[in-house]
C-alpha positions as CSV (number, residue, x, y, z in Angstrom):
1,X,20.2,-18.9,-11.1
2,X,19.1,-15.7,-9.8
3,X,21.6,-13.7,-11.7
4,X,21.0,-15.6,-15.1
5,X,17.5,-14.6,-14.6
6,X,18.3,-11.5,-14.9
7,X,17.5,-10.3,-10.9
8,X,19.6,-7.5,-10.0
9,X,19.4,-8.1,-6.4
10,X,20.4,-11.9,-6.7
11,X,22.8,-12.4,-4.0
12,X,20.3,-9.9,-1.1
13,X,17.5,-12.2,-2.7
14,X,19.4,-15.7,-2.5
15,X,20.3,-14.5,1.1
16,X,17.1,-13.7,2.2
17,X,15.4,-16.7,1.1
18,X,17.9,-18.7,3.1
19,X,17.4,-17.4,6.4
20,X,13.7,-17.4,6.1
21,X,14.0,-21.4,5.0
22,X,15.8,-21.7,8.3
23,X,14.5,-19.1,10.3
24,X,17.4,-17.8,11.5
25,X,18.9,-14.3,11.3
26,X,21.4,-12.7,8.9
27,X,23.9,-12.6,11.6
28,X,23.7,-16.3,12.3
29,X,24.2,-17.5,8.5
30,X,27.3,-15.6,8.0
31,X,28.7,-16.0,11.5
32,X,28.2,-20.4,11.2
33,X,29.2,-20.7,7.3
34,X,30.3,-24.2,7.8
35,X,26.6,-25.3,9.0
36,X,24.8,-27.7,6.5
37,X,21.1,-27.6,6.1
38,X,18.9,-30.4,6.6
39,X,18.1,-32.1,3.0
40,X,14.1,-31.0,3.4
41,X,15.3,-27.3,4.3
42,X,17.6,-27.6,1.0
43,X,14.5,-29.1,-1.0
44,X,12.9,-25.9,0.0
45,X,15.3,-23.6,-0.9
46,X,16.0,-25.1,-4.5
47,X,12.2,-24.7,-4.8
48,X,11.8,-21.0,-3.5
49,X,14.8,-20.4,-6.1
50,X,13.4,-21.5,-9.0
51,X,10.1,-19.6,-7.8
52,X,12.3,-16.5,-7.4
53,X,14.2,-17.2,-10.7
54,X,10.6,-17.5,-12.3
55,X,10.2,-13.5,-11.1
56,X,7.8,-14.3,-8.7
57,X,8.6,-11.3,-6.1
58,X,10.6,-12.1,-3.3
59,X,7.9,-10.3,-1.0
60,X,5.2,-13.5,-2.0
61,X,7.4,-15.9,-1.0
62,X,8.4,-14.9,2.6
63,X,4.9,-14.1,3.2
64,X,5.9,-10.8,4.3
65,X,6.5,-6.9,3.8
66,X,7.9,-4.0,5.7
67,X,6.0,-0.9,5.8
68,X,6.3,2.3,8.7
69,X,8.7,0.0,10.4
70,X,5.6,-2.4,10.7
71,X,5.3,-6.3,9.6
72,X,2.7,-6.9,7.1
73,X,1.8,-10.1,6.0
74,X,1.5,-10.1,2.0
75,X,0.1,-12.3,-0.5
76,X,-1.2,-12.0,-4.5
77,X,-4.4,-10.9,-3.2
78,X,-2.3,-7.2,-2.1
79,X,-0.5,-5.1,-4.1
80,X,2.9,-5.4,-2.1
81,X,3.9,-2.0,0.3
82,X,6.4,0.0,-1.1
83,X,8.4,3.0,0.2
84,X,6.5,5.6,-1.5
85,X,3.2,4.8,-0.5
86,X,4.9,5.8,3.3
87,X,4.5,9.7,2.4
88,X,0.9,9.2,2.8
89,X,1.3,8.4,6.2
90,X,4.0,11.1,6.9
91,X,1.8,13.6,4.8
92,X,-0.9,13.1,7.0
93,X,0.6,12.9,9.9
94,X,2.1,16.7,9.1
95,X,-1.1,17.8,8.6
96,X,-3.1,16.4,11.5
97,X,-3.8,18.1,14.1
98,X,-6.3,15.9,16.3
99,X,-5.1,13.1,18.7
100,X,-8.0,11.5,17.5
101,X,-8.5,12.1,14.2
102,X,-11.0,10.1,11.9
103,X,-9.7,8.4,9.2
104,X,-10.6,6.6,6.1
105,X,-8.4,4.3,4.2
106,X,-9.9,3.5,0.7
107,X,-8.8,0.8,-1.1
108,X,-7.0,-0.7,2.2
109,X,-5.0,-3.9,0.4
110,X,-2.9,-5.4,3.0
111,X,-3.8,-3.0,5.5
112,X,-0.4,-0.6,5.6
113,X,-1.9,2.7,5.9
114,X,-4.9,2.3,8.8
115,X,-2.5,0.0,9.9
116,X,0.6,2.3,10.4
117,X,-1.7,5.2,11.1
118,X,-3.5,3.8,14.4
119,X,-0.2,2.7,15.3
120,X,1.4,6.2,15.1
121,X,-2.1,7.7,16.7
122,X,-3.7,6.0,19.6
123,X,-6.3,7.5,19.9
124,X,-7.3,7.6,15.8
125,X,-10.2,5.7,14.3
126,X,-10.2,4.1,11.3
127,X,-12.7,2.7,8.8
128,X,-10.8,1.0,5.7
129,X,-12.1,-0.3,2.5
130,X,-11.6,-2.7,-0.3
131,X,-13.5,-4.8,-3.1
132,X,-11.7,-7.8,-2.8
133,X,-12.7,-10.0,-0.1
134,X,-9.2,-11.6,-0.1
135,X,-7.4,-8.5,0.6
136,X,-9.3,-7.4,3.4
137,X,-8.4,-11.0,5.2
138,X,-5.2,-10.2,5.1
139,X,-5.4,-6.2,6.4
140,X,-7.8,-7.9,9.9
141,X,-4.6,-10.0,10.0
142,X,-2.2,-7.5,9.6
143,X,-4.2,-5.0,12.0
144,X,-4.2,-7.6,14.1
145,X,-0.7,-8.4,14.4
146,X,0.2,-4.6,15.2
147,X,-2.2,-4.5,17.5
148,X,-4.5,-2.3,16.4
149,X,-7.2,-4.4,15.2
150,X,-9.7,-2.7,17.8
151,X,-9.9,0.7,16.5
152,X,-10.0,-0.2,12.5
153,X,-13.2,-1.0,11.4
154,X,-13.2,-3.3,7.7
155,X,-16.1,-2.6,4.9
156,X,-16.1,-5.3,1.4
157,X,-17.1,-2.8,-1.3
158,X,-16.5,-0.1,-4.1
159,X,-14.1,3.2,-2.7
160,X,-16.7,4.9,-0.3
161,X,-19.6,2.8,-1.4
162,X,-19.7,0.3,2.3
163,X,-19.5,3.9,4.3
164,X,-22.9,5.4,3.1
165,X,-25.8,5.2,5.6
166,X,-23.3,4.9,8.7
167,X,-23.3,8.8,9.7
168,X,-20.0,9.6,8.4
169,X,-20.6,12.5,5.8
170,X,-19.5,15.3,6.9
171,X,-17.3,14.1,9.8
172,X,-14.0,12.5,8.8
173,X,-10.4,14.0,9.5
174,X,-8.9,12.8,6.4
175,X,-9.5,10.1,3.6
176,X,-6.4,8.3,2.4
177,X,-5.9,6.2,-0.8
178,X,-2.9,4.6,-2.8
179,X,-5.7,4.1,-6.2
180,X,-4.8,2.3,-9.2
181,X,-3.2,4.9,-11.2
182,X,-1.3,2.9,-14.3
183,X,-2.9,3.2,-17.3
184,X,-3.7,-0.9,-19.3
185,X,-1.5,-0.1,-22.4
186,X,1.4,0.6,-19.6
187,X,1.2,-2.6,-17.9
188,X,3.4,-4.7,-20.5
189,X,6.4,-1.9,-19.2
190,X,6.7,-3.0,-16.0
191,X,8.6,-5.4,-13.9
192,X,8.0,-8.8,-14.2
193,X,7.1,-9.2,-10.8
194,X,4.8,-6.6,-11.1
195,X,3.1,-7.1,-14.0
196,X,2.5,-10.9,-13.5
197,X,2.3,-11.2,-10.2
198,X,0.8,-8.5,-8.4
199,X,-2.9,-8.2,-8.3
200,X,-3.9,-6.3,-11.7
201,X,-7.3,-4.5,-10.4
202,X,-4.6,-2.6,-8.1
203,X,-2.1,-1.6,-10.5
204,X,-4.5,-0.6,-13.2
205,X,-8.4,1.5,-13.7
206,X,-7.8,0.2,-17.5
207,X,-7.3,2.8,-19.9
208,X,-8.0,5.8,-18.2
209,X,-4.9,5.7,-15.7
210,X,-6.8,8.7,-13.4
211,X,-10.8,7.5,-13.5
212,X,-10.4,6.3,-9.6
213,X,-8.7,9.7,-8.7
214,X,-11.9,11.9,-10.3
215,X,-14.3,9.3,-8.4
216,X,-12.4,10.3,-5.1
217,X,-12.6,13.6,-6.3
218,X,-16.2,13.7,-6.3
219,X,-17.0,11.1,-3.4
220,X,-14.8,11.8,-0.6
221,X,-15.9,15.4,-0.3
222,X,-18.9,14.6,1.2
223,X,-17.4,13.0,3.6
224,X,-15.0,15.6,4.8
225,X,-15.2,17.9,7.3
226,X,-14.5,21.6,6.3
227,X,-11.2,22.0,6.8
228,X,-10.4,18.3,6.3
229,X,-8.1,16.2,3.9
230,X,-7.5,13.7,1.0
231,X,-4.3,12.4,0.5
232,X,-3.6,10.8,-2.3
233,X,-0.8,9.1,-4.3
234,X,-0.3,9.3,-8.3
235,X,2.0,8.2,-11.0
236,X,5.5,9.7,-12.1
237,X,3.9,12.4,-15.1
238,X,0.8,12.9,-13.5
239,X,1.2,15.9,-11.3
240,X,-0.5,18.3,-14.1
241,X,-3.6,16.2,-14.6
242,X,-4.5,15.6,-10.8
243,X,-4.1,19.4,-10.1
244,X,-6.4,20.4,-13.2
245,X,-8.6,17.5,-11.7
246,X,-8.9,19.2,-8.7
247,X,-8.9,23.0,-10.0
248,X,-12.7,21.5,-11.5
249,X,-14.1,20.2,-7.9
250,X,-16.0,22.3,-6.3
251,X,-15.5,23.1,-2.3
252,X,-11.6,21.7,-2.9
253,X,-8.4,23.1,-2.8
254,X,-5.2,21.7,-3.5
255,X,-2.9,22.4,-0.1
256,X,0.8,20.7,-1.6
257,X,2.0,18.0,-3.7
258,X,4.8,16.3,-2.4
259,X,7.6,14.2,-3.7
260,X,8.7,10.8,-3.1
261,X,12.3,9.7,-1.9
262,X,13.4,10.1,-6.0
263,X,12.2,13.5,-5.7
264,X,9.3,12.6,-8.3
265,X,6.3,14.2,-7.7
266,X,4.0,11.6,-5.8
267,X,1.4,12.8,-3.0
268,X,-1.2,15.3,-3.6
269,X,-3.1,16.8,-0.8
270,X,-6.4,18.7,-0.8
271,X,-8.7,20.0,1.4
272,X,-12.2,20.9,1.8
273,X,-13.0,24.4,1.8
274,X,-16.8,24.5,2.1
């Protein structure tokens, strides 16, 4: 079913989806092949399959994503973690220099990056952002889980909007952000699973494709320390535009732009000079 739908990772998928139906490990399907699974179990399966078939992504129906080595619990509400949203983490981590840094996470989603950041710093705070209510559930249940819900600190609202007023200009390590950066007309190019399925306010600004990145250009400067950092990911053929974007903001430099495990182009970092 899965092949015939066109799924290129059928038999990983099919696999997958069995030993989360019976909650047992990879190890223990292949090594017991001759085991049959009770007919409810079965019922399940057939229906997660047709779900799966249906390009639903695989991530939505276990309930769950990997990110820094980390369990995050994932739903429709979160853009699902991928791999090259981790060179956020490890750019920042390069950079930093305080065992307590202070960090802000804008546009937060499931959690991943204040999540995987107070787990790699102990002594980090965090204060992470999102509009959607839904979303930000999800990341005080994912901090939670990784047990770090203690030193992240959740605001409902627009980018940097929930953080005025609270005596943070002026005093933050770093401000990290995985924006919308697909432009609407691109959307119909995508995956399946992506475009259906995933949350649209994340993948997409509308028709602009970089209108968040020159709002974070202008608002998390403020909030900076001199000498501290936004890190930032974009889109594959964007590297030209976000560094003109930043040659035009004042009391910013652009430090590096690194690349992602496909050797595309994919983290910009800048720093306040002033």
């Amino acid at each position: 079913m899965l092949e015939r739908a066109g799924i290129a990772t059928a038999v990983r998928d099919a696999e997958l989806l069995l030993t989360h139906v019976l909650g047992i490990e990879a190890a223990h399907l292949h090594a017991r092949p001759d085991e049959t699974p009770r007919e409810e179990d079965l019922a399940r399966y057939r229906h997660l399959i047709a779900r799966r078939a249906a390009r639903e992504p695989l991530q939505y129906l276990t309930g769950v994503q990997e990110f820094w080595s980390l369990p995050f619990q994932v739903g429709p509400a979160v853009l699902i973690p991928r791999p090259e949203s981790e060179g956020i983490v490890e750019a920042f981590l390069r950079i930093n220099t305080r065992p307590d840094p202070l960090v802000v996470d804008v546009g937060t989603g499931s959690g991943c990056l204040a999540v995987a950041v107070a787990h790699e710093l102990p002594g980090a705070l965090l204060h992470a952002t999102d509009a959607s209510e839904e979303a930000l559930a999800l990341a005080r249940l994912n901090a939670s889980d990784n047990d770090v819900a203690g030193r992240i600190a959740f605001y409902h609202g627009d980018l940097l909007e929930p953080l005025r007023g609270l005596g943070l200009e002026k005093r933050v390590d770093a401000v990290l952000s995985n924006p919308p950066y697909i432009a609407r007309d691109d959307l119909e190019g995508l995956e399946p699973e992506v475009r259906d399925h995933e949350p649209r306010s994340a993948l997409t600004p509308g028709p602009d494709p970089l209108v968040v990145h020159a709002r974070l250009a202008r608002e998390a400067p403020p909030f900076l320390r001199p000498g501290g950092h936004l890190v930032v990911e974009f889109g594959q053929g964007q590297e030209g535009a976000m560094r003109d974007l930043y040659r035009g903001t004042p009391g910013v430099e652009v430090v590096e732009v690194r690349p992602d495990l496909a050797g595309v182009p994919r983290i910009l970092v800048a720093r306040r000079t002033t």
